[in-house]
FIPA-632552 format. One line per field, with one value per atom (N, C-alpha, C, CB): residue in one letter; z, x, y; atom name. Coordinates in steps of 0.001 Angstrom, whole numbers. Glycine has a CB too. Example, Ala and Ser with C-alpha at 12.3 -4.5 7.8 and 13.67 -1.06 7.14 Angstrom:
BEGIN
r	A;A;A;A;S;S;S;S .
pz	7800;7800;7800;9046;7080;7140;7870;5725 .
px	13190;12300;13200;11308;12850;13670;12900;14084 .
py	-5690;-4500;-3300;-4473;-2250;-1060;30;-598 .
a	N;CA;C;CB;N;CA;C;CB .
//
This chain:
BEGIN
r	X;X;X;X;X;X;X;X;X;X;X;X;X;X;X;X;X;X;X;X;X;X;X;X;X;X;X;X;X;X;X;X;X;X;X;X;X;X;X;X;X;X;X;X;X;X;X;X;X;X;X;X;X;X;X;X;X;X;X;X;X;X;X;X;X;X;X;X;X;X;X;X;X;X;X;X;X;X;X;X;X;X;X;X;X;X;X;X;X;X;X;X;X;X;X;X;X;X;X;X;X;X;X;X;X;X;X;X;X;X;X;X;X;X;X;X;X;X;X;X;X;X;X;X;X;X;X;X;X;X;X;X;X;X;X;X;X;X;X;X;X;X;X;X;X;X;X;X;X;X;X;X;X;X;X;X;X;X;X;X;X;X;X;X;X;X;X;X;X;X;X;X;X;X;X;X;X;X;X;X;X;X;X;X;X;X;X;X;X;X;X;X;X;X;X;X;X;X;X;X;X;X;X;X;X;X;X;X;X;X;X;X;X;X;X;X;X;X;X;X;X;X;X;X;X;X;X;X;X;X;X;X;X;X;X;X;X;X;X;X;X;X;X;X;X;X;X;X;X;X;X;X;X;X;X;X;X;X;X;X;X;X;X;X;X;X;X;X;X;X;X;X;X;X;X;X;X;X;X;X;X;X;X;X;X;X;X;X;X;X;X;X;X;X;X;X;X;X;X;X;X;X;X;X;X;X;X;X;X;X;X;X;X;X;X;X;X;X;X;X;X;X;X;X;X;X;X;X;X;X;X;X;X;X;X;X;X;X;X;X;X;X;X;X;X;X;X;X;X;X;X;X;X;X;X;X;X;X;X;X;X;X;X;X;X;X;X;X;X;X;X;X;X;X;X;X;X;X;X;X;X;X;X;X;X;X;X;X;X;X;X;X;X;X;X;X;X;X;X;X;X;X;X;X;X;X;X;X;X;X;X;X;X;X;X;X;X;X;X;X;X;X;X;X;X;X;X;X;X;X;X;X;X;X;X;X;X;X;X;X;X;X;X;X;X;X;X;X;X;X;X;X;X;X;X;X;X;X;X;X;X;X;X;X;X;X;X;X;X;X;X;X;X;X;X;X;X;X;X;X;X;X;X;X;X;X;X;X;X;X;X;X;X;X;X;X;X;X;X;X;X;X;X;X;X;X;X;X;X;X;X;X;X;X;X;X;X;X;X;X;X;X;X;X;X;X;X;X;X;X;X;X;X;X;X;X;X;X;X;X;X;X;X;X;X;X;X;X;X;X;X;X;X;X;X;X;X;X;X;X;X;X;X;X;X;X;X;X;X;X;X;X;X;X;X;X;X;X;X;X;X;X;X;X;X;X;X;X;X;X;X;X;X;X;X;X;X;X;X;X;X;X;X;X;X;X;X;X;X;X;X;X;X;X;X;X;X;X;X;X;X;X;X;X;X;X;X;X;X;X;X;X;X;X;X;X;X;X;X;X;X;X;X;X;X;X;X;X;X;X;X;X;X;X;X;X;X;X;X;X;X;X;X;X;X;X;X;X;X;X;X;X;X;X;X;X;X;X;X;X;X;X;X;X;X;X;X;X;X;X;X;X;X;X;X;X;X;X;X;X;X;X;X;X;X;X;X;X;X;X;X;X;X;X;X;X;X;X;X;X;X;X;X;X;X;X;X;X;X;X;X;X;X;X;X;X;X;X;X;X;X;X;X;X;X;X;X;X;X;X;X;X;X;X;X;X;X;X;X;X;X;X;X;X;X;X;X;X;X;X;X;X;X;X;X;X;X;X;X;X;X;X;X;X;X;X;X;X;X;X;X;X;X;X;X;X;X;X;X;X;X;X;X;X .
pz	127693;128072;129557;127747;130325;131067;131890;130988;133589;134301;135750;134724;136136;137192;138364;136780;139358;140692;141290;141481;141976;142428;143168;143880;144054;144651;143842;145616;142518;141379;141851;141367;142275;142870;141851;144833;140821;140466;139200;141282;138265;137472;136693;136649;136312;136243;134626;137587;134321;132746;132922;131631;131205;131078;129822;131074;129803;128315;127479;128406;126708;125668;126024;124632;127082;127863;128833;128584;129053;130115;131470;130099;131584;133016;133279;132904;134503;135257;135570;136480;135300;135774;136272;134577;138017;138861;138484;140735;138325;138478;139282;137366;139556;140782;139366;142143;139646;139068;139440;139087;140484;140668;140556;141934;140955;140939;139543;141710;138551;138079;136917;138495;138051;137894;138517;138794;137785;138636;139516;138239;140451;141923;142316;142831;141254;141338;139841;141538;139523;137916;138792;137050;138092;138581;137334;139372;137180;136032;135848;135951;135369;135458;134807;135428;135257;134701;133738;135627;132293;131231;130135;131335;129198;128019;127037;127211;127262;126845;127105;126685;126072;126165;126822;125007;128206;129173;129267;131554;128869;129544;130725;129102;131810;132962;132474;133785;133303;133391;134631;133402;135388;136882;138020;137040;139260;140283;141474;140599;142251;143809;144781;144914;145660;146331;146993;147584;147653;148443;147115;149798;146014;144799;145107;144861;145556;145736;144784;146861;143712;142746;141397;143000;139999;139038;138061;138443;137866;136235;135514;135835;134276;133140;131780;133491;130402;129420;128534;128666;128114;127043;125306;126902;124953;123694;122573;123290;122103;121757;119781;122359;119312;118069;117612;117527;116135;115799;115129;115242;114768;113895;115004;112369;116385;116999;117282;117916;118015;117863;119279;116743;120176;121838;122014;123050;123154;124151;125055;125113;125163;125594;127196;124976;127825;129551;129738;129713;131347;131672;133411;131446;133451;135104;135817;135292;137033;138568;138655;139759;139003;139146;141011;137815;141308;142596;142320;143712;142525;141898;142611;142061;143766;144338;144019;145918;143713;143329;141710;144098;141241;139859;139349;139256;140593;140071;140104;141014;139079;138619;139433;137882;140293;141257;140308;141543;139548;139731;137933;140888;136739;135099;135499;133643;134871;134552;132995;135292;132688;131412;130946;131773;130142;129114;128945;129559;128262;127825;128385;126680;129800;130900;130802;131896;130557;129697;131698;127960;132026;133200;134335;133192;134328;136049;137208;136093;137989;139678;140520;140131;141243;142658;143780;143147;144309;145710;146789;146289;147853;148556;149166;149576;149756;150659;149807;151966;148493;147068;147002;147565;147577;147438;146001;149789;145567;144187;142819;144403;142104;140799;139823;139522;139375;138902;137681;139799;136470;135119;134202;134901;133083;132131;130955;131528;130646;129801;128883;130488;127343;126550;127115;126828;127427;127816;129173;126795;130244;131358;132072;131567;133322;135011;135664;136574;135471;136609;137077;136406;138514;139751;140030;140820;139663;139806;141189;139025;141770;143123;142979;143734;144009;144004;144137;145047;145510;145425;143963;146400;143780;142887;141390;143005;141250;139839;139146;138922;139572;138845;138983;139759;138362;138668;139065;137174;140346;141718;141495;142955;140686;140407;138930;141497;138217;137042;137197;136037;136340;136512;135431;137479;134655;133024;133107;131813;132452;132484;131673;131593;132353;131857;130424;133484;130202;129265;127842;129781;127043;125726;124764;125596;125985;125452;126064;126246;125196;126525;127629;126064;128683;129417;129653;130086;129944;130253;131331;130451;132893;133365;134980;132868;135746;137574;138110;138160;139021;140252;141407;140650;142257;143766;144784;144550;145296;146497;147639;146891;149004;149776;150862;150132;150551;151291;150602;151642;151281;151042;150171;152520;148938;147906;147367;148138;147348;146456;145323;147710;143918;142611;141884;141436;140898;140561;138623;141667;138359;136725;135774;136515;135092;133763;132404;133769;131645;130217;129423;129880;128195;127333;126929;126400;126893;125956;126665;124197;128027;129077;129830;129756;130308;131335;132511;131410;133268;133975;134693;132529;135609;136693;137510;137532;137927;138241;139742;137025;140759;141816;142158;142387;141982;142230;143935;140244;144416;145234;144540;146285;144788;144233;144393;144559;145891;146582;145874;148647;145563;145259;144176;145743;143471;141495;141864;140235;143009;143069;142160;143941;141766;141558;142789;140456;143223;144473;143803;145537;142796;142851;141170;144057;140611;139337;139886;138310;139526;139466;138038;140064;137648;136174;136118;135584;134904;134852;133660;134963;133299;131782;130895;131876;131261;130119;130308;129032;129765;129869;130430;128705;131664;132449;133357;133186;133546;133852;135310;133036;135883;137656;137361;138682;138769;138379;140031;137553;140892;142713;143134;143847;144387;145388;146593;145359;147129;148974;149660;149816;150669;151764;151675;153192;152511;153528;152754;153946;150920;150096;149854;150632;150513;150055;149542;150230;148883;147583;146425;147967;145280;143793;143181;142806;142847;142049;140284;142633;139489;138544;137508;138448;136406;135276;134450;134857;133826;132570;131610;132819;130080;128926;129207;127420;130171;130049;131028;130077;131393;131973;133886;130795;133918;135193;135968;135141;137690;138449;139370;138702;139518;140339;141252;139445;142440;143532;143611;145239;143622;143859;145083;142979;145981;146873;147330;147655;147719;147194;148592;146938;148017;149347;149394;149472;151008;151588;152162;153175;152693;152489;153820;151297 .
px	117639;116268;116086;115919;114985;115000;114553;114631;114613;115045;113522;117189;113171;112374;112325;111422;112610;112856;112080;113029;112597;112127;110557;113553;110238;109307;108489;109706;108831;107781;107371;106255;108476;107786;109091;107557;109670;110765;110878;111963;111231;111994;113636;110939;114414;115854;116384;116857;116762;116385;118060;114597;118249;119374;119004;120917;120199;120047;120755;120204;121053;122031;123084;121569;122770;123540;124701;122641;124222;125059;124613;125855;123680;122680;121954;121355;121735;121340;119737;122456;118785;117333;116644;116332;115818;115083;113624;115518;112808;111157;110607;110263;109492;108341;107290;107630;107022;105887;104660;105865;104443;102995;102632;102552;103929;103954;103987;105382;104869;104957;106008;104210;106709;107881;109287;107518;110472;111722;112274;112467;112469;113096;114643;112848;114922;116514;117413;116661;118146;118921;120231;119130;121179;122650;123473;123020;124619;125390;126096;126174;126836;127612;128788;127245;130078;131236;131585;132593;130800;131496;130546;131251;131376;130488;130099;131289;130172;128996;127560;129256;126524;125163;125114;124494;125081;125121;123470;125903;123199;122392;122212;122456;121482;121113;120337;120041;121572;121530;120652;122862;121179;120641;121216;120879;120371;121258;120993;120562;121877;122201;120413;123618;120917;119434;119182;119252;119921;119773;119874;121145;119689;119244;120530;117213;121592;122854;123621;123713;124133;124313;123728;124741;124586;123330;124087;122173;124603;125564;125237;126443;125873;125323;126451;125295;125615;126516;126561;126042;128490;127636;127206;128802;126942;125977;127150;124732;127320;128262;128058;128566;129181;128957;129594;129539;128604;128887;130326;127952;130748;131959;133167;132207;132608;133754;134777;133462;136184;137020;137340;138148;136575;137219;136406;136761;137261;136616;135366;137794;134159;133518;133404;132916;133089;132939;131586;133158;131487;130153;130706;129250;129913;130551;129566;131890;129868;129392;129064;130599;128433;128435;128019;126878;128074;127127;126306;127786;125046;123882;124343;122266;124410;124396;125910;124131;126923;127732;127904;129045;127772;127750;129344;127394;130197;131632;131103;133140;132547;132663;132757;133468;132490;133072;134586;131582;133507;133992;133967;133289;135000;134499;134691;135112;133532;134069;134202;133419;135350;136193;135058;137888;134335;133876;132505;134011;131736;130415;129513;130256;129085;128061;127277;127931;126317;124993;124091;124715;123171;122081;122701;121677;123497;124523;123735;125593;123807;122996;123622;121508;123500;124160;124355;123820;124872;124570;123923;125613;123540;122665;123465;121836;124838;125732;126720;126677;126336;127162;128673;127539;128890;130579;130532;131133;129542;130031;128836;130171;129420;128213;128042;128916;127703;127180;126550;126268;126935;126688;127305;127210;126366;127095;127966;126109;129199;129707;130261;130809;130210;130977;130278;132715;128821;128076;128362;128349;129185;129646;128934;131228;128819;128584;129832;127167;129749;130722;130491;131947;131320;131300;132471;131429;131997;132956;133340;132309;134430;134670;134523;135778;133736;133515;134937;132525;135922;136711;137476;137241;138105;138847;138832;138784;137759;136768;137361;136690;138041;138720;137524;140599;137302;136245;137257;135079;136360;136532;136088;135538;135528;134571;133939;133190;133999;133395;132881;134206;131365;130601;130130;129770;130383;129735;128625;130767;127803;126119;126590;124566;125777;126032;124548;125963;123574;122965;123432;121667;123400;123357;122814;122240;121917;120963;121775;119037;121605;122196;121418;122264;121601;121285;120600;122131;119331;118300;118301;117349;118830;118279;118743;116862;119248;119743;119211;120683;118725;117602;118680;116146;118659;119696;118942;121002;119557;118446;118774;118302;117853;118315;118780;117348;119148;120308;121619;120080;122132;123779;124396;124816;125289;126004;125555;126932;124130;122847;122003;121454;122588;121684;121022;122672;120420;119656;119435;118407;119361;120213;119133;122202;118420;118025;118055;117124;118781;119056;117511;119950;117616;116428;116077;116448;114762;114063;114473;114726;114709;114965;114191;115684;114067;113057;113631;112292;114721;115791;116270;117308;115980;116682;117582;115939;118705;119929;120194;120946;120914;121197;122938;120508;123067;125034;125286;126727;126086;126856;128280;127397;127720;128464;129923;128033;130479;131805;132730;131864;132277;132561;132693;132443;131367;131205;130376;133344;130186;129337;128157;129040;127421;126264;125516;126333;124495;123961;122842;123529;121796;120455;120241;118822;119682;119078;117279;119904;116668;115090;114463;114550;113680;113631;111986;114578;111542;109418;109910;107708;108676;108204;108014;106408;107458;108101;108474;107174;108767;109793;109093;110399;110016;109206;110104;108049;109659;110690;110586;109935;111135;111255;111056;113281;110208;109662;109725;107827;110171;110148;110954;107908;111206;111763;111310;113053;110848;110235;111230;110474;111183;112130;112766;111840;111789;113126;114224;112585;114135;114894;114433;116301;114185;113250;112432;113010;111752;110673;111126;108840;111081;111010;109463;112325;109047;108058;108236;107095;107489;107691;106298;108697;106230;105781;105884;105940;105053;105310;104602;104896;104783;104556;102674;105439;102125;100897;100213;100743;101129;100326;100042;98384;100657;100353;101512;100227;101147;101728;102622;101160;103694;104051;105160;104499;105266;106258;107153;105417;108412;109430;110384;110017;110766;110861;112489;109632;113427;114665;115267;115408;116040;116619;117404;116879;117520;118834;119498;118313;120831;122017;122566;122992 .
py	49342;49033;49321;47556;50055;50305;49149;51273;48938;47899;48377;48047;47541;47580;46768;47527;47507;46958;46214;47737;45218;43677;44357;42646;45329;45800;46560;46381;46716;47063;48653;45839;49685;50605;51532;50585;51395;52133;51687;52009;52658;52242;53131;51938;52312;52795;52367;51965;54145;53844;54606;54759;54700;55722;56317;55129;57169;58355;58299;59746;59354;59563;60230;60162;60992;61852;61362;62512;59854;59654;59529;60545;60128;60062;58672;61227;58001;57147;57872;56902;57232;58218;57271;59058;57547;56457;57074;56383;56525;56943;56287;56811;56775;56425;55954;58181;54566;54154;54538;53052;54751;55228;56652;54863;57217;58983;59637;59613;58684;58888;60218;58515;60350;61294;60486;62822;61444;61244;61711;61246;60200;60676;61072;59548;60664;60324;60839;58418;61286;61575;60910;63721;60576;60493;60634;59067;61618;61566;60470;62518;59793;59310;59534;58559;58990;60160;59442;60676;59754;58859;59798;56809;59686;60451;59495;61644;57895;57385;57080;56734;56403;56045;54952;55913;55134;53187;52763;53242;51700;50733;50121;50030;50557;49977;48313;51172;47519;46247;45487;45951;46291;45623;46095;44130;45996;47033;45990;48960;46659;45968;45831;47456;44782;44878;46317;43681;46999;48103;49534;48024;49122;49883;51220;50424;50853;51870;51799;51705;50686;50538;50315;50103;50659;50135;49662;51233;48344;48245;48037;47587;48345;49012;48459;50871;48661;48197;49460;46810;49591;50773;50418;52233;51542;51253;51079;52674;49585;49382;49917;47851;50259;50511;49149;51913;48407;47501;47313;47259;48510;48055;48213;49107;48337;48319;47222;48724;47204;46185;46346;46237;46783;47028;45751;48710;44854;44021;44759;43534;43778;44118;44185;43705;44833;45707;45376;47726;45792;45769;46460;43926;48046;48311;48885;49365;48912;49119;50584;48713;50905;52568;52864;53388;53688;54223;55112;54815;55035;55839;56856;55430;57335;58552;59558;58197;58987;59985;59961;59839;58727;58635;57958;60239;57646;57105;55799;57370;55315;53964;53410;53577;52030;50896;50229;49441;49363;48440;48205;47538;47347;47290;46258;47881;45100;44020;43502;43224;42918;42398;41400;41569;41446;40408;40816;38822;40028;40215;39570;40009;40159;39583;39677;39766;38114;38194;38033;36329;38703;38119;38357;36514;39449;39764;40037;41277;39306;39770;39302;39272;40665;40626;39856;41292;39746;39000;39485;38653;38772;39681;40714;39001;40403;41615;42316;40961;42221;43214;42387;45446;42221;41547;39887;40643;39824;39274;39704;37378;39520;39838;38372;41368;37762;36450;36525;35863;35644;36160;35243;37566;35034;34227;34906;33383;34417;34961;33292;36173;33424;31826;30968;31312;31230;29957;29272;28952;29926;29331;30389;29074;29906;31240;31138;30735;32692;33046;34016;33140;34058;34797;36038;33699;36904;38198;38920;39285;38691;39795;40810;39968;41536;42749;43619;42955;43545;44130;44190;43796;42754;42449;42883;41387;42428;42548;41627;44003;40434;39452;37640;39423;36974;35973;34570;35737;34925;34224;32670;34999;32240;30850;30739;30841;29714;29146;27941;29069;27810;26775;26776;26714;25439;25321;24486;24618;25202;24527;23344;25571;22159;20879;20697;19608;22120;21904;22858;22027;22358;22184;23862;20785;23872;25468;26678;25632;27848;29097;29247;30708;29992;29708;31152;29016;30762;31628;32632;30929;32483;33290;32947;33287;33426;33587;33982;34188;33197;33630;33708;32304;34974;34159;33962;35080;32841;32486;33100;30983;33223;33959;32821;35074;31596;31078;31148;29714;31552;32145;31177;32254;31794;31102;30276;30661;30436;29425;30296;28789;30015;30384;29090;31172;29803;29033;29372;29231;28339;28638;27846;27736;28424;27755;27921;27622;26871;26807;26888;25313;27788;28057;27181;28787;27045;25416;24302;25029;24085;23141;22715;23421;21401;21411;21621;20267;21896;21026;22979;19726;22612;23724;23523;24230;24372;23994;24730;24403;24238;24426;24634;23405;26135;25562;26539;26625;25919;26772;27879;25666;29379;30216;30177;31254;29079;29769;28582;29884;26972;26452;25776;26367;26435;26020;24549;25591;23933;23106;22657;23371;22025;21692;21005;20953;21225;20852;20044;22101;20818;19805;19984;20455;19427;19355;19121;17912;19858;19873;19727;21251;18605;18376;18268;16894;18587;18231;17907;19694;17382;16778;18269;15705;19038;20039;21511;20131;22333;23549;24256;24235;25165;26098;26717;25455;27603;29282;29449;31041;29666;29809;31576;29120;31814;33186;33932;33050;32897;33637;32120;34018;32576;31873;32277;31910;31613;31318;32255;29330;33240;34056;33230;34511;32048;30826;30564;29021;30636;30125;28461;30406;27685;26541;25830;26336;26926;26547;27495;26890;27175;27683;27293;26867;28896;28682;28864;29561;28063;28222;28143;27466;28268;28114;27289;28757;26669;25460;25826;23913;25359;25980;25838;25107;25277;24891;25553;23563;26699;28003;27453;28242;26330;25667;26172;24020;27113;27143;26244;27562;26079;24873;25297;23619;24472;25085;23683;25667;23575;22817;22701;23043;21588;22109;21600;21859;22726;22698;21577;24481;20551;19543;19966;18149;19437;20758;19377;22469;19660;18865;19014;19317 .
a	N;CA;C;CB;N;CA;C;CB;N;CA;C;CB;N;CA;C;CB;N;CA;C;CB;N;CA;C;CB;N;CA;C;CB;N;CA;C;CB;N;CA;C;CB;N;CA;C;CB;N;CA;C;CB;N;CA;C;CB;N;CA;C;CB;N;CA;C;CB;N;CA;C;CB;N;CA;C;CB;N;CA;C;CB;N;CA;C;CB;N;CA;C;CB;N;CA;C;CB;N;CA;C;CB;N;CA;C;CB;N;CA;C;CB;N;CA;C;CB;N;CA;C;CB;N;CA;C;CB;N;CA;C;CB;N;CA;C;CB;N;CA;C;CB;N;CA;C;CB;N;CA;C;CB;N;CA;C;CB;N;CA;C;CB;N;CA;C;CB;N;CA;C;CB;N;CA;C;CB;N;CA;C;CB;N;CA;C;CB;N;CA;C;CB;N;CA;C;CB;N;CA;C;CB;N;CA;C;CB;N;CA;C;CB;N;CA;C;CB;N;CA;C;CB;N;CA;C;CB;N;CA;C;CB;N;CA;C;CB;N;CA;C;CB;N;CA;C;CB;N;CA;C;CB;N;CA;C;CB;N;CA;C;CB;N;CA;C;CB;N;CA;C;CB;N;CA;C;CB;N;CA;C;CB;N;CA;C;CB;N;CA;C;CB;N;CA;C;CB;N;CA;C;CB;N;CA;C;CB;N;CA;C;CB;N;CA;C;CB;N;CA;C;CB;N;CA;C;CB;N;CA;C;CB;N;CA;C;CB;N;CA;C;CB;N;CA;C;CB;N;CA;C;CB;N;CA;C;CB;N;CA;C;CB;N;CA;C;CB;N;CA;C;CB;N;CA;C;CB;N;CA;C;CB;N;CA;C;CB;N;CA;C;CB;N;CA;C;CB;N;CA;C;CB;N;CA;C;CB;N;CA;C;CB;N;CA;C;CB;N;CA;C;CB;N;CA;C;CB;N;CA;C;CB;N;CA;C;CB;N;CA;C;CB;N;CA;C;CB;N;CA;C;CB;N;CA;C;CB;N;CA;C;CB;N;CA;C;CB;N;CA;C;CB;N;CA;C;CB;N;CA;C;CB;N;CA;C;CB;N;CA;C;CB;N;CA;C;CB;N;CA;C;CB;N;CA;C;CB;N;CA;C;CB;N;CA;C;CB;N;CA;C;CB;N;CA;C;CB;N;CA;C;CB;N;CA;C;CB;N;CA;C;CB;N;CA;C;CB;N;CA;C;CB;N;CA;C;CB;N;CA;C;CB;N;CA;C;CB;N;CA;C;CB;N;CA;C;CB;N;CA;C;CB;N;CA;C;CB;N;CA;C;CB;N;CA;C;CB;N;CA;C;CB;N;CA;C;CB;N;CA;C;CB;N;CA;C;CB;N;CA;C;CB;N;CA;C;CB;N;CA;C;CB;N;CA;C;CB;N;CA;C;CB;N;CA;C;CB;N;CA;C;CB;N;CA;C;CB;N;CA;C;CB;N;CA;C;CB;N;CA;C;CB;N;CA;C;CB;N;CA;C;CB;N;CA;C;CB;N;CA;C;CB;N;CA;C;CB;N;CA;C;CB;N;CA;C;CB;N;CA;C;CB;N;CA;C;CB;N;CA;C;CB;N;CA;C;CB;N;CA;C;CB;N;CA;C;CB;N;CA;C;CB;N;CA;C;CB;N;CA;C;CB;N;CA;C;CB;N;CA;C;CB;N;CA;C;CB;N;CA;C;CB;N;CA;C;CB;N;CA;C;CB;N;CA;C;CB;N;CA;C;CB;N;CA;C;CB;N;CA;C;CB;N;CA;C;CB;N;CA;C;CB;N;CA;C;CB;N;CA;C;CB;N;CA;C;CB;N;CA;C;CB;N;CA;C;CB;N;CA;C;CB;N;CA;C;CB;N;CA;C;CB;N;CA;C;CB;N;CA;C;CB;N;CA;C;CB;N;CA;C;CB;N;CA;C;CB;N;CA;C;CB;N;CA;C;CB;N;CA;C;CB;N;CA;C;CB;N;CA;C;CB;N;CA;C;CB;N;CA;C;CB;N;CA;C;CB;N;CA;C;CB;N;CA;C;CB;N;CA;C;CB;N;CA;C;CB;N;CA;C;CB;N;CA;C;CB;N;CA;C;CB;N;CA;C;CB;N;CA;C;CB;N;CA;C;CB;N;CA;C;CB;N;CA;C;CB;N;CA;C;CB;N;CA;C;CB;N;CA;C;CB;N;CA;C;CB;N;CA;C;CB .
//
């Protein structure tokens, strides 16, 4: 499924071929192709803030028996970074690329970039899978919500911490975060905008 950049000015699809492809939403053409060196069909997952990377899943055949991957590419030459080992459901970056963040068995975890080995685990204390990672732009601060939850989650990435629980009376989706990193805006099933405001420690 193709993927669209936080500035809404791009979008980053792939093929059958193997190719990585950037478009100009407004132009309406492609700015960018990148091969990538694999002769499978990859799925663009999500890419780095400085849009230099793009990882990707490949198109898995059902009757297969391989453990599932998920890897790093560099758009501009098209080599591999980095594979990571398991089935990374919601992976996003950090802001300075050095970790990737993602649920895999219902837990978050934190993948080293160099390493590609996970650096930190944090098991959602809710019940539901878990919906969806916002990163905040204060350092080693995400933000985590379980599906059909009311209840938004605050961890520190370096330590597996839990910092804050933010809870409403009913279910609703965090959709931005404030520069400062101090406010979360969100959504509730009742179409009502609301801003939350993150305590700092």
């Amino acid at each position: 499924m193709p993927i669209v950049t936080l500035d809404g000015r791009y979008v980053i699809s792939g093929c059958e071929s193997g190719d990585t492809q950037i478009w100009d939403i407004e132009q309406g053409r492609r700015v960018r192709s990148c091969s990538l060196q694999t002769d499978e069909w990859h799925y663009p997952v999500n890419y780095s803030p400085d849009r230099q990377w793009v990882l990707t899943r490949p198109r898995r055949n059902p009757n297969s028996t391989t453990k599932e991957e998920r890897y790093i590419w560099d758009i501009q030459s098209g080599e591999k970074i980095l594979t990571l080992k398991g089935n990374v459901n919601h992976p996003v970056f950090t802001n300075d690329k050095s970790k990737v963040i993602g649920v895999e068995k219902g837990q978050i975890s934190v993948w080293d970039i160099k390493t590609g080995e996970v650096s930190v685990s944090m098991e959602e204390k809710q019940q539901n899978p878990i919906y969806g990672i916002l990163q905040s732009p204060i350092p080693d601060t995400i933000i985590t919500q379980s599906m059909l939850s009311d209840t938004l989650t605050l961890w520190n990435i370096e330590t597996g911490e839990l910092i804050q629980l933010i809870q409403n009376q009913n279910i609703f989706h965090p959709i931005a975060i404030t520069p400062d990193g101090k406010s979360i805006l969100s959504v509730d099933g009742r179409k009502t905008l609301q801003i939350y405001r993150y305590r700092e420690h």
